[in-house]
N, C-alpha and C positions, 0 to 999 in steps of 0.2 A: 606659401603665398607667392602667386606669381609678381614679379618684377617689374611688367610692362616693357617689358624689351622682346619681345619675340609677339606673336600670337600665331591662332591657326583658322586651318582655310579647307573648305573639301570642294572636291568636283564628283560629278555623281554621270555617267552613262548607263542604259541598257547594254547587259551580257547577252551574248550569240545565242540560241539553241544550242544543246549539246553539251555545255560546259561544266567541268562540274560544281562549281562553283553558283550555277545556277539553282542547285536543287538546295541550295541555304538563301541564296540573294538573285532578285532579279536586275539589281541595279547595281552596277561596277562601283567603288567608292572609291577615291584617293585624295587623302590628307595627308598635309604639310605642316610643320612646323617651322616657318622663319622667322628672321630678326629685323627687327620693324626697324633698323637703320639702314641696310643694304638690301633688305630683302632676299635674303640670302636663303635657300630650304637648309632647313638642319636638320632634318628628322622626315623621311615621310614613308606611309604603309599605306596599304590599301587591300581591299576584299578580295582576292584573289584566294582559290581555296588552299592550293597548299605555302606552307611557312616559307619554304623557298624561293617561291614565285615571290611571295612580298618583301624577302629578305630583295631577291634582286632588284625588284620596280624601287626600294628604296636607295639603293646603292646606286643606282640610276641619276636620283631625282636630286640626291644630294649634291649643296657644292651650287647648283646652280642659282640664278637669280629671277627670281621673279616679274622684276621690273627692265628684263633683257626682253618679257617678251617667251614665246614658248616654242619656237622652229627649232631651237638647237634640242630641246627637252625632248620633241615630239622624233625629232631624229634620232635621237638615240633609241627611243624606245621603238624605231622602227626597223631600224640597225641593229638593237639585240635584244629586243625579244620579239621570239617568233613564234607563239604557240597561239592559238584561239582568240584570245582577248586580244589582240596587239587594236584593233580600231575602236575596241569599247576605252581600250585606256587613253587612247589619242584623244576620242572623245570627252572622257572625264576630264582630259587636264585641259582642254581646249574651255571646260566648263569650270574647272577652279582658275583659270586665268580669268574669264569672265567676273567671280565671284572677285577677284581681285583688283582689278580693275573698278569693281563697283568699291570694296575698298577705300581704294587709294584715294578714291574723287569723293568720299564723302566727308 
């Protein structure tokens, strides 16, 4: 039974031509898991085709806040990852900020 101390959130972009990742999904996903008192990610994955890639976009995401806002989030993922996706994800999270955002204010 959940607790009510966390929830989750996704943001969703179009993936590049090319990717391979493409030939399962055409739309990039990345979900979070944070804690609904700092807003902090504790958990996040996203469709990226291989385990690694999502192990890393997670290692990433973790740790930060959500309510800081997403420059420092989107810089990292443009500072370390560098493969194909790097704009679809910037995109995704620029759209789970959105979905959070709507969030926070409702």
């Amino acid at each position: 039974m959940h607790t009510g101390k966390t929830y989750f959130i996704a943001g969703h972009a179009r993936l590049p031509q090319g990717m391979a990742a493409r030939s399962i999904f055409d739309t990039l996903t990345i979900t979070v898991e944070a804690d609904t008192k700092y807003h902090v990610i504790l958990e996040a994955s996203c469709t990226l085709a291989t385990e690694h890639g999502r192990n890393f976009i997670g290692q990433l995401l973790r740790g930060c806040s959500l309510q800081d806002g997403m420059d420092e989030v989107i810089q990292r993922v443009t500072d370390y990852y560098l493969g194909k996706a790097q704009n679809a994800l910037v995109a995704a999270l620029r759209d789970l900020h959105n979905q959070y955002v709507i969030y926070k204010n409702s």
